[in-house]
C-alpha positions in Angstrom: 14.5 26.4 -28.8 14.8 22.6 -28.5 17.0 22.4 -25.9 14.1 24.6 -23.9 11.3 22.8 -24.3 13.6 19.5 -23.7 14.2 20.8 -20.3 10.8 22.5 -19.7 9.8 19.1 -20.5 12.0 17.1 -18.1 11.0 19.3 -15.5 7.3 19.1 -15.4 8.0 15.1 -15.9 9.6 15.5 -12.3 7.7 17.3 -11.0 4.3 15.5 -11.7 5.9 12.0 -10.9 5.6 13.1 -7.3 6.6 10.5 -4.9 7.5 6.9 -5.5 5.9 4.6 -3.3 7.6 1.5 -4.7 8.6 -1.0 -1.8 7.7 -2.5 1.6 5.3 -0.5 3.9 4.4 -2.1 7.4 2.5 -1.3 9.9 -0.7 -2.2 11.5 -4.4 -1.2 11.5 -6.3 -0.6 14.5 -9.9 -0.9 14.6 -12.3 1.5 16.0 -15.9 1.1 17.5 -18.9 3.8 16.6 -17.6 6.0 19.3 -14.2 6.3 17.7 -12.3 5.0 20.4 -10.1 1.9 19.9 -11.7 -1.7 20.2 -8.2 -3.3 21.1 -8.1 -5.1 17.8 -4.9 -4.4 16.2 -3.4 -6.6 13.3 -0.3 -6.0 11.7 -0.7 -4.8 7.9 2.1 -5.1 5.2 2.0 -3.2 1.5 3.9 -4.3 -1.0 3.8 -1.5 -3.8 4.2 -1.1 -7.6 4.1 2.5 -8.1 3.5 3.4 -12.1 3.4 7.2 -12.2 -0.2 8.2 -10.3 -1.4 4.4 -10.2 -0.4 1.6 -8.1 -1.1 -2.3 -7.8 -0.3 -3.8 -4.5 -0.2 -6.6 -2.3 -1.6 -6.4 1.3 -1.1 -8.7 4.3 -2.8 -8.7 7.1 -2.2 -11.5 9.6 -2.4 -11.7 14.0 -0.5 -14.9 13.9 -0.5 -18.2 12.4 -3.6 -18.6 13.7 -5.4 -15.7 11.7 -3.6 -14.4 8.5 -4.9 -12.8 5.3 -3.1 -11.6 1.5 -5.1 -9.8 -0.8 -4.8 -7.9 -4.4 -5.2 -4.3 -4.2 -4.7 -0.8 -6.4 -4.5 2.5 -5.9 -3.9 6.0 -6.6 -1.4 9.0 -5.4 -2.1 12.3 -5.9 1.2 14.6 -5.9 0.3 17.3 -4.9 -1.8 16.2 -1.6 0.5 13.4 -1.4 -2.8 11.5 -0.6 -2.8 8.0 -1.3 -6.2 5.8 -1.8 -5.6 1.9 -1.5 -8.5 -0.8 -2.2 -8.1 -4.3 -1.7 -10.2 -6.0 -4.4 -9.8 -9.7 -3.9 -8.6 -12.1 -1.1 -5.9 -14.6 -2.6 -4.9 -16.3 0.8 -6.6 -16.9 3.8 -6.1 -19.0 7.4 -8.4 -18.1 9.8 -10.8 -19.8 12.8 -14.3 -21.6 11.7 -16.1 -18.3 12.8 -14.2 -15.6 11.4 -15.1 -14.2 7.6 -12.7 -12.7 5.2 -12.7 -9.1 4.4 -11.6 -6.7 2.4 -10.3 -2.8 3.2 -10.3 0.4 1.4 -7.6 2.5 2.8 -7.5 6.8 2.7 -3.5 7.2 3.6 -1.1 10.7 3.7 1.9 10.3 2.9 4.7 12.1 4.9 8.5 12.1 5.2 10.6 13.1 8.8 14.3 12.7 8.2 14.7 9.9 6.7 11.6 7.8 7.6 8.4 7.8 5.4 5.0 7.2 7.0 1.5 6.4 5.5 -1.3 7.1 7.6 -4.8 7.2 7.9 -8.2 5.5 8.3 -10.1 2.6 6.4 -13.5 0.4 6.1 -13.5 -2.8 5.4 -16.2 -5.0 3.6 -17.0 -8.6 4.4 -16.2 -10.3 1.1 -19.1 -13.5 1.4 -22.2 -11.0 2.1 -20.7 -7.3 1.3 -21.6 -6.7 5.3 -19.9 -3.8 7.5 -16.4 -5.4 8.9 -15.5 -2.1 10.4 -13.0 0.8 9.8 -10.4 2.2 11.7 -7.0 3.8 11.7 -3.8 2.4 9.3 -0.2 3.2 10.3 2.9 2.2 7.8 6.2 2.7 7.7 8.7 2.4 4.8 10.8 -0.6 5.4 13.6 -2.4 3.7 12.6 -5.9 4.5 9.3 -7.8 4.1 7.8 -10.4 6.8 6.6 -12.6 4.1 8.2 -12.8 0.9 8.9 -10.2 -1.6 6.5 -10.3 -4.3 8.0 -10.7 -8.1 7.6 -7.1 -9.3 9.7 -6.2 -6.0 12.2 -8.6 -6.9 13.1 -8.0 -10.7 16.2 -6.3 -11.7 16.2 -2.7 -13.4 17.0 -3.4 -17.4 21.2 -2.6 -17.7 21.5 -0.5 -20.6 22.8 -2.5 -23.7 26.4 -2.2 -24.5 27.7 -2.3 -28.1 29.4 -4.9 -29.2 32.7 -4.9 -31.3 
């Protein structure tokens, strides 16, 4: 009877873990005017993600060029069984940009999907102006898993899985 609910255990501890976003995600975001057509602003958008079970903390980029470039905190949730993801940046840590730009911040609405052996988040965001909480915008997002980061990986990217302990003799 142990041995069953072991495995019924295991099981439903699969299942429910759904998928692992863990890693590099790039892209770009594309910005959209009232009539939902594309305003020609397009920036590219890295995610670097810490997946822990349904919850997530992350670290965005979004840069043009040298000239404009922005990192920012974020969190999030994934729902396994949509495969929905939700993303919100909650505070600028790096920023180079012109004397008449302002900072802001995005919450993102994402679907996950897998073809072959490519994975994909899309969807749409809004974004928040971070000095006066004003409208920035919103728009479309499109990422794509990848193995390598523009920037630098972040620390809880780069530490090494615990090796199990060997006994000594």
């Amino acid at each position: 009877m142990y041995r069953i609910l072991l495995l019924i255990f295991l099981f439903v501890s699969f299942i429910g873990r759904g998928q692992d976003l863990t890693g590099i995600w790039r892209g770009n975001f594309n910005q959209t005017n009232s009539l939902r057509e594309s305003s020609g602003s397009r920036y590219k958008f890295e995610v670097q993600i810490d997946q822990n079970i349904h919850q997530f903390k992350a670290v965005t980029y979004s840069y043009l060029s040298t000239i404009f470039y922005g990192k920012a905190t974020a969190i999030g949730t994934v729902n396994p069984k949509t495969q929905k993801v939700y993303l919100e940046e909650l505070k600028i840590v790096d920023v180079r940009m012109s004397g008449f730009s302002s900072a802001c911040i995005m919450t993102c609405f994402l679907q996950y999907s897998k073809d072959g052996d490519e994975e994909f988040l899309e969807g749409s965001y809004f974004s928040m102006n971070t000095s006066d909480s004003s409208n920035c915008g919103k728009g479309t997002v499109f990422l794509r898993r990848v193995a390598t980061s523009d920037f630098y990986k972040e620390p809880f990217l780069t530490r090494k899985p615990k090796e199990p302990s060997t006994p000594r003799e």
